[in-house]
SETORSE-470700 format. One line per 5 residues: their letters; for each residue x, y, z of C-alpha. Coordinates in steps of 0.02 Angstrom, whole numbers. Layout:
// SETORSE-470700
a> X Y Z ~ ... $
// end
This chain:
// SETORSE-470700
xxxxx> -2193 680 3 ~ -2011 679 29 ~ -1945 852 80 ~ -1877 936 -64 ~ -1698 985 -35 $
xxxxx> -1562 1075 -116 ~ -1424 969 -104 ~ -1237 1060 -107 ~ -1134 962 -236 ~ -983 882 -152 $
xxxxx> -1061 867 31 ~ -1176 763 101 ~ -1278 894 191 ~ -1453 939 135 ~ -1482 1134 136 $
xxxxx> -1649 1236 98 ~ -1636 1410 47 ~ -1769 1518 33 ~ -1807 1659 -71 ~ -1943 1777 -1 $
xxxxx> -2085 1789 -183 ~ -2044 1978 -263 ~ -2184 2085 -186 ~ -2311 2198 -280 ~ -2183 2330 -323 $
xxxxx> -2080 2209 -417 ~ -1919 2239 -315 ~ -1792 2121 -314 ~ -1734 1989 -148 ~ -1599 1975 -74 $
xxxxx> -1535 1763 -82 ~ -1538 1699 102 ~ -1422 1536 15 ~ -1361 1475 -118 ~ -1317 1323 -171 $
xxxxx> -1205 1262 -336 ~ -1360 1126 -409 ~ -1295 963 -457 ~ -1254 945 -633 ~ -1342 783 -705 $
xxxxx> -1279 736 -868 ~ -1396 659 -1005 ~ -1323 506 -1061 ~ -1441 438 -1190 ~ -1600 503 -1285 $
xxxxx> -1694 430 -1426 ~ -1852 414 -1530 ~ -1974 261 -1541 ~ -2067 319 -1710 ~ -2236 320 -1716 $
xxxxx> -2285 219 -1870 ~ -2416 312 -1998 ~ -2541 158 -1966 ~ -2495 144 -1783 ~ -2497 -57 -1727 $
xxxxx> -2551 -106 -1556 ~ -2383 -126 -1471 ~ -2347 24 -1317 ~ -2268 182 -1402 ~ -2154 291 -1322 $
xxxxx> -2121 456 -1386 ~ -1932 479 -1311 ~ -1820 383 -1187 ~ -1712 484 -1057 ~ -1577 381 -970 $
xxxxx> -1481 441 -820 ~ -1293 421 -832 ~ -1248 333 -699 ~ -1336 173 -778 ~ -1221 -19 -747 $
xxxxx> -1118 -70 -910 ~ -1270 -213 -931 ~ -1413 -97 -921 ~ -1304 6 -1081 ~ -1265 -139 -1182 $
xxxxx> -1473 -208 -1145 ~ -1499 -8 -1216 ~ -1404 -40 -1361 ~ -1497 -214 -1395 ~ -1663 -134 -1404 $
xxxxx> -1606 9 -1501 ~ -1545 -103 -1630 ~ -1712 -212 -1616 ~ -1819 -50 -1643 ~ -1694 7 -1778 $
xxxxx> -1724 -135 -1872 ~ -1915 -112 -1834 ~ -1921 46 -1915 ~ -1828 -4 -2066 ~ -1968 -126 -2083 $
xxxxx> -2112 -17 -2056 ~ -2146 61 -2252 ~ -2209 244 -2199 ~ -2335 313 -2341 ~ -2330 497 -2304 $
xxxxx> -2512 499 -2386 ~ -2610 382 -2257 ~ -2727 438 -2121 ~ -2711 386 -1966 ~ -2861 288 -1869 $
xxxxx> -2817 204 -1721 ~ -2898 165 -1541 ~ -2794 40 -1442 ~ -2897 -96 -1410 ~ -2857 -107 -1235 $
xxxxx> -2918 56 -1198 ~ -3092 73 -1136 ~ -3161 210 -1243 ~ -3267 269 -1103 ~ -3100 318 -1007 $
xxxxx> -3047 427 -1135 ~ -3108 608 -1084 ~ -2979 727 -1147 ~ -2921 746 -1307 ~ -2739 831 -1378 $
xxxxx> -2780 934 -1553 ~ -2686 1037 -1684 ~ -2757 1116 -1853 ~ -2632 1174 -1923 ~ -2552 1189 -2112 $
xxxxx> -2406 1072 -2141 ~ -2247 1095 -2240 ~ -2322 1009 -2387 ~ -2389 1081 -2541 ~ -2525 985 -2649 $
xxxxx> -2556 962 -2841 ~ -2615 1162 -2827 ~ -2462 1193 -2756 ~ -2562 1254 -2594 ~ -2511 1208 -2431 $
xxxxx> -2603 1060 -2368 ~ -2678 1074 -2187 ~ -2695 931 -2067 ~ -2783 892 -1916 ~ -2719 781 -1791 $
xxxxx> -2798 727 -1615 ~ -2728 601 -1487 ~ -2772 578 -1321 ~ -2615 596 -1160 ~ -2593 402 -1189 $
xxxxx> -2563 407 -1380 ~ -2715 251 -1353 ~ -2822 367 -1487 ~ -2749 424 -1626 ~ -2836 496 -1786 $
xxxxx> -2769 634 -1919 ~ -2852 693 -2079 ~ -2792 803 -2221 ~ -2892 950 -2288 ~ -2885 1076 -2427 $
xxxxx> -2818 1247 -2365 ~ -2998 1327 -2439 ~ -3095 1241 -2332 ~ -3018 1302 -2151 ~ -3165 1367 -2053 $
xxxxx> -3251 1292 -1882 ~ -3377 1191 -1966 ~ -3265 1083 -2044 ~ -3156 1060 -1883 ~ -3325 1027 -1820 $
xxxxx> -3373 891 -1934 ~ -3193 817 -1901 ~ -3207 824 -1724 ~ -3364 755 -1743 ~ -3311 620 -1861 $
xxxxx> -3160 559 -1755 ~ -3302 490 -1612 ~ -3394 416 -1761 ~ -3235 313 -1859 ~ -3180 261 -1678 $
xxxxx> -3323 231 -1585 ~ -3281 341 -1431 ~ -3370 467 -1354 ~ -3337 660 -1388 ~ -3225 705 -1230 $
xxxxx> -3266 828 -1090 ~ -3108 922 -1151 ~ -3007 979 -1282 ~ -2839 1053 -1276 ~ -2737 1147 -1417 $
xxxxx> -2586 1237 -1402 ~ -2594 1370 -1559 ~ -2651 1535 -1482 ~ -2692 1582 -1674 ~ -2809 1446 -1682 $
xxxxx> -2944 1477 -1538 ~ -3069 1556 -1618 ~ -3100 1417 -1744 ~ -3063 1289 -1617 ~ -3169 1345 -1475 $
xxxxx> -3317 1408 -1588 ~ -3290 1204 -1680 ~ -3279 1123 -1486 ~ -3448 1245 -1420 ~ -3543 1178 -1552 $
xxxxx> -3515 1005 -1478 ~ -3536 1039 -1314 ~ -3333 987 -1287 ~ -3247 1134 -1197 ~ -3100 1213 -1289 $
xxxxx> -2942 1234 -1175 ~ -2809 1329 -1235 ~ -2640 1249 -1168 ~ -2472 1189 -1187 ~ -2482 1020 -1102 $
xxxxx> -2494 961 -1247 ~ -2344 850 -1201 ~ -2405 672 -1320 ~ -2459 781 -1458 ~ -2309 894 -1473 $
xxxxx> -2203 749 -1484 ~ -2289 641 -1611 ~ -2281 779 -1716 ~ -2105 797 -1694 ~ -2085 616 -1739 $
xxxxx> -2227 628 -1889 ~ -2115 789 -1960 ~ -1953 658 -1960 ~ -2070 501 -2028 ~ -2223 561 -2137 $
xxxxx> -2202 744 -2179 ~ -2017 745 -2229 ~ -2068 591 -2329 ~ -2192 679 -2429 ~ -2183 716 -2616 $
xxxxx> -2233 892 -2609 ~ -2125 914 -2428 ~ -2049 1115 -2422 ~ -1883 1093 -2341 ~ -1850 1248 -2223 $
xxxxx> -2028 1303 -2227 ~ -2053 1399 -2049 ~ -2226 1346 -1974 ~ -2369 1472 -2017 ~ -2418 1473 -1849 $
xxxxx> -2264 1487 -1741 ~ -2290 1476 -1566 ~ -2298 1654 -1469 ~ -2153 1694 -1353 ~ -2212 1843 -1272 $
xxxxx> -2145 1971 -1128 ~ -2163 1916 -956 ~ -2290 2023 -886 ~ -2341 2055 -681 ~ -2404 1913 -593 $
xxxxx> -2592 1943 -515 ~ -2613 1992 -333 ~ -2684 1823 -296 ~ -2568 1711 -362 ~ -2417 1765 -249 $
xxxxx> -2335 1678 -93 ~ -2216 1696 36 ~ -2069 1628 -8 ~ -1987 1507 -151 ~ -1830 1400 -166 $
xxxxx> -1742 1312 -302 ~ -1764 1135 -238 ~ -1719 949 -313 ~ -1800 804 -266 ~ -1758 621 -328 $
xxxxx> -1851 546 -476 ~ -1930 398 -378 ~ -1985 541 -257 ~ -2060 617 -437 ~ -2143 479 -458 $
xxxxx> -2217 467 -289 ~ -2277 635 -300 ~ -2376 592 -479 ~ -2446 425 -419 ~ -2505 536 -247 $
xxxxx> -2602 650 -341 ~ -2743 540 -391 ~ -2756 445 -240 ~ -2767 605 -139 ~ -2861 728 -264 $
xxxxx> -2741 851 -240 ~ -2698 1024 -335 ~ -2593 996 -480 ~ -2526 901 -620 ~ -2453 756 -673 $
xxxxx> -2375 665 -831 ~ -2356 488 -890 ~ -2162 452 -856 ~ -2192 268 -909 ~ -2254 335 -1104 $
xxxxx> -2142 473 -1121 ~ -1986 351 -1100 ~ -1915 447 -939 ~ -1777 329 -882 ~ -1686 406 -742 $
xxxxx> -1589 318 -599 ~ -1717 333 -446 ~ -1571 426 -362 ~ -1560 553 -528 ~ -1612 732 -428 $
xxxxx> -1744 827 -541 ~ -1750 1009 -527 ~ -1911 1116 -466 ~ -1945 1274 -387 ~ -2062 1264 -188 $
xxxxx> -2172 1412 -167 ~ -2223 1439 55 ~ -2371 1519 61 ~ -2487 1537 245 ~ -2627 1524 114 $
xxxxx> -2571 1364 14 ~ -2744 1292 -20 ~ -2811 1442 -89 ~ -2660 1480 -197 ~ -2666 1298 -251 $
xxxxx> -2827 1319 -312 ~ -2795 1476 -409 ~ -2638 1387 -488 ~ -2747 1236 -548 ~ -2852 1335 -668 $
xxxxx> -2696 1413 -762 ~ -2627 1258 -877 ~ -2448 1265 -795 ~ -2335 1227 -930 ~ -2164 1267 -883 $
xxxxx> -2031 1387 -765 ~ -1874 1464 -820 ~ -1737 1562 -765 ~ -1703 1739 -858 ~ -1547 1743 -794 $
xxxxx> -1494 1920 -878 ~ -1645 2002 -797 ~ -1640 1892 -636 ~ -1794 1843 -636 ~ -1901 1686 -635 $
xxxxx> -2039 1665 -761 ~ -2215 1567 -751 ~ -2277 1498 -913 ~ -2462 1465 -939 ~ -2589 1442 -1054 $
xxxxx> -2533 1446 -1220 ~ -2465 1636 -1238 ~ -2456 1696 -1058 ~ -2298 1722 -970 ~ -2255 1795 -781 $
xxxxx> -2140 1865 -680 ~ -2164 1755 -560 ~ -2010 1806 -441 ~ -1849 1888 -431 ~ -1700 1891 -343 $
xxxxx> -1527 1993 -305 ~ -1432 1979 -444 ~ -1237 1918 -387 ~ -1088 1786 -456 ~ -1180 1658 -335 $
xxxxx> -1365 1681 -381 ~ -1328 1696 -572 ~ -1210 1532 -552 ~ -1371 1433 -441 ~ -1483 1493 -589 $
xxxxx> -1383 1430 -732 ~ -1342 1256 -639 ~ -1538 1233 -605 ~ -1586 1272 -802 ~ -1414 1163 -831 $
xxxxx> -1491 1005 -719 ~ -1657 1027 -812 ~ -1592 1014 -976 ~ -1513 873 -933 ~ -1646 801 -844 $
xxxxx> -1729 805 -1016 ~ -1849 963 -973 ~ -1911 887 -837 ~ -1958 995 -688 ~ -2077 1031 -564 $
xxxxx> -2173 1133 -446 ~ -2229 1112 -279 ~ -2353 1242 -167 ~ -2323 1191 28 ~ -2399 1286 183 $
xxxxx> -2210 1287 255 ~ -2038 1243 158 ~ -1995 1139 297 ~ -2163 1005 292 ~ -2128 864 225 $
xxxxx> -2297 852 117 ~ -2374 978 -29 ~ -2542 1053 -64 ~ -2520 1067 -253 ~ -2387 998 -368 $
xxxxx> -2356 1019 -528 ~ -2226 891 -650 ~ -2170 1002 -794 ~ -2077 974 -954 ~ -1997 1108 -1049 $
xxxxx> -1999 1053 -1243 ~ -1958 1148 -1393 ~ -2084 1223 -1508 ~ -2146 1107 -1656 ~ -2057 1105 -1820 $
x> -2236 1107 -1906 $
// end
């Protein structure tokens, strides 16, 4: 791994401050550093649709370009987004089909985890009901499959039958896993995935999912004759207080770090050849398009027990960090509803500036963030690591 580094805009020196983790009590550290974060600047995002009746050609949900792309690599940008303009305009959307689609390079066998949501839609049918819909993908958007259902006939045994009937119209095996990201939902879901033998995980790295049905709000839903304009999702997304973090799950010490994206991508590739703790995601399908040299924005934890506090952090569906800037504080989010405190820090001009230019390079950097466990902030290699993307909740 290349050292993670907070780099001091305007210099060429590399500096690493550490913060010492908040202890027990909750009481606030003093910064040893700080360090104004580079700014990155997003210079170009868009959309590649995913069609109702999905064809066989790669989709990619977004595309994130760094800024400090060559004039040719921008006008080769603006060829292809003309080409998949055009493609879209082609593509005639009918908001009523069902989707059924397994790539046929994919070997079904491969495909052990599945991405779900049940959930109503902002569509009303002839009853003038709200129609429900349930839509499952796998992390590689190479299975796709959504159904529409009645809203009197929500209840596990029909998310079972679904479930059960998505293996059946695709020929694929049920998965080892499921994962959902509607907190409301569990009950059904888990009760619908026990009676399968698939285990129910509730979490929000849901990353493919949550996007395609982003871009199925914007293509099919919006589409729809009996589409409700403005209707807020039933099932919002929870948002709750941060609460303490558990004994176990504390370390030493944490810094706001930055490492380059082709060191990103080193660190993702590393974790399957090394079976290490953590997490990656598919940079290649979610249209990241950063310079190698763009710096992406994650938080180092030092702990003298690193492979036991890796461990602990595997199990916990790491979603996302962020900075509560007013309260000082930095927050761990996990699960689907569970939020902690997972540090602090003195609150001062240069610790609340370092906290808003970190949030400031990750929204620029798309969302994209990470986090990295290490015995010792000044090793050059990780025991657990973490890639992260913030994203907005679902319009549906």
């Amino acid at each position: 791994m290349t050292t993670a580094t907070a780099i001091v805009a305007g210099h060429g020196l590399a500096l690493r401050r550490s913060l010492p983790l908040p202890n027990p009590l909750g009481r606030p550290s003093p910064l040893s550093l700080s360090f104004p974060a580079r700014h990155l600047h997003l210079h170009h995002a868009r959309r590649v649709i995913v069609p109702s009746i999905p064809s066989s050609r790669p989709c990619r949900c977004r595309s994130i370009s760094s800024e400090s792309s060559t004039a040719a690599s921008d006008t080769a940008d603006e060829e292809a987004n003309e080409e998949d303009e055009e493609e879209e305009e082609e593509e005639e959307v009918d908001p009523h089909a069902e989707v059924r689609y397994l790539d046929p390079d994919a070997d079904p066998e491969a495909i052990r985890e599945w991405e779900l949501d049940f959930c109503s839609r902002p569509i009303l049918d002839a009853r003038g009901k709200k129609v429900w819909e349930l839509v499952v993908c796998d992390a590689t958007l190479s299975l796709q499959f959504t159904r529409y259902f009645p809203n009197n006939a929500i209840n596990s045994v029909t998310l079972r039958d679904a479930l059960a009937s998505v293996a059946d119209e695709l020929g694929v095996p049920l998965p080892d896993r499921v994962r959902f990201f509607r907190a409301q939902m569990q009950t059904i879901i888990t009760r619908a995935c026990g009676e399968l033998g698939v285990k129910a995980v509730p979490s929000r790295r849901c990353v493919s999912l949550l996007l395609w049905l982003e871009e199925r709000y914007e293509t099919v839903y919006s589409r729809h004759p009996g589409f409700q304009a403005g209707t807020r999702p039933l099932l919002a997304l929870d948002n709750p207080f941060p609460t303490s973090l558990p004994e176990n799950l504390f370390g030493d010490k944490w810094a706001f770090v930055q490492l380059p994206f082709s060191a990103v991508r080193e660190e993702v590739e590393s974790l399957q050849r090394r079976y290490a703790f953590g997490a990656g995601l598919d940079l290649d399908l979610l249209g990241f398009e950063l310079d190698d040299s763009t710096l992406v924005p994650g938080v180092a934890v030092e702990s003298t027990r690193a492979k036991p506090l890796a461990a602990w952090m595997n199990g916990l569906e790491i979603c996302a960090l962020e900075v509560d800037i007013g309260r000082a504080i930095l927050i761990l989010a996990t699960g689907v509803s569970t939020r902690y405190v997972y540090a602090g820090y003195q609150k001062s001009p240069a610790a609340t500036q370092e906290a808003e230019a970190w949030e400031a390079a990750k929204k620029a950097c798309g969302g994209l963030h990470f986090l990295a466990i290490q015995e010792n902030l000044n090793s050059d290699g990780c025991v657990g690591f973490w890639l992260l993307l913030d994203l907005p909740p679902p319009s549906v």
